[in-house]
N, C-alpha and C positions, 0 to 999 in steps of 0.2 A: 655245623650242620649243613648238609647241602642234601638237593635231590638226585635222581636220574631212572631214564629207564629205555625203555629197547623205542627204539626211534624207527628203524628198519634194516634192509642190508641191500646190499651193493653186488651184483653177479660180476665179477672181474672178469672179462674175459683176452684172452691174449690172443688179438683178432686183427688182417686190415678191413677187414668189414663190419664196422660197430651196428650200421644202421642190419644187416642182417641178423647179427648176434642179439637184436634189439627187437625184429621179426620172432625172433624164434623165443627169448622169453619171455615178449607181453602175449606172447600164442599158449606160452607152455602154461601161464600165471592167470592169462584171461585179464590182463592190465591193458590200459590205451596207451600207444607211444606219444610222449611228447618229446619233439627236437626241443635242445636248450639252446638260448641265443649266444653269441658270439664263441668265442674263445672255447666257456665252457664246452658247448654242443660238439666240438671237435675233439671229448676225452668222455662224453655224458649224454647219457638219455635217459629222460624218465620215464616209468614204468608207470603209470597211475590206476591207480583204484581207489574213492574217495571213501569207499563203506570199511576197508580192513583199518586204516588209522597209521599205516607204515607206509612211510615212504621206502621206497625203492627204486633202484637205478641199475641200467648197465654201465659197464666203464672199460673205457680199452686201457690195457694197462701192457707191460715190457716182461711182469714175472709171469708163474702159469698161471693157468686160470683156475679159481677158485672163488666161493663165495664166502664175502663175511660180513659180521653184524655190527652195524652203528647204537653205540650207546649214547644217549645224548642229558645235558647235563646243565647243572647253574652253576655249575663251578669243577672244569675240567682239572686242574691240578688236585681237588681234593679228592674223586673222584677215582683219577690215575694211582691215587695213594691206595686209596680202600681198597682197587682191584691189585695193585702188589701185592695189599698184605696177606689177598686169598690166595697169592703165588703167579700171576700174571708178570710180564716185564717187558717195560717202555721198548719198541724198536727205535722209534725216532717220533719227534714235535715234526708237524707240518702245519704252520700259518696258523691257527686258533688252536689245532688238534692234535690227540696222541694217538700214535698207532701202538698197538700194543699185543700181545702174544701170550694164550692161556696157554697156563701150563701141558696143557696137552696137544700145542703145537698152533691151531687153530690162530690166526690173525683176526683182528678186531679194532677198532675205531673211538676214540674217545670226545664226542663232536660237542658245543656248545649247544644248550639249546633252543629250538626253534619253532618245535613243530606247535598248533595251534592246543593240542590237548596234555601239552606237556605237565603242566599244573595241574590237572584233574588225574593223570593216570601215573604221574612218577612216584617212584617211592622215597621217601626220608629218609636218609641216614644219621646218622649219630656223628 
């Protein structure tokens, strides 16, 4: 048995200007920017809004741009399973997480989790 449920998403953007890209969706979402410190801050900005409960980011990335959704979890490998068996398939593990591909093309995130109301809003599985 494990949980999980929608954590938030990520706007990929394939940009040299993150902090702009970063203008224009905490304007489009009505979010506050926050710069993230070191390393990360230079692939990530967070998007905040503490009343919706989803986190969100921008993130410069090398593919095009596109937005997709983090599922976050107490147990990602059980998780990455359930989401095959409804027709999903692993692209690649990165560090704790799975990327992963619905069957209708759409990219998606399989992240540990973290967020503070995980417990109260995830759902059970079997």
């Amino acid at each position: 048995m494990h949980r999980s449920r929608l954590a938030g998403f990520i706007v990929d953007c394939q940009t040299d200007d993150l902090t702009g890209a970063a203008r224009f969706w905490g304007g489009a979402l009505g979010r506050t920017i926050r710069t993230l410190p070191g390393v990360e801050g230079e692939t990530y900005v967070a998007l905040d809004d503490p009343r919706s409960g989803l986190h969100c980011e921008v993130q410069k990335v090398e593919h095009p741009s596109r937005v997709h959704l983090d599922l976050e979890t107490d147990d990602v490998e059980a998780e990455a399973q359930r989401l095959e068996a409804l027709g999903a398939r692993r692209v690649r593990q990165v560090r704790d997480f799975v990327v992963m591909e619905a069957p209708t093309g759409q990219r998606f995130c399989v992240i540990p989790a973290a967020s503070e109301r995980f417990a109260e809003d995830a759902t059970t599985w079997p």
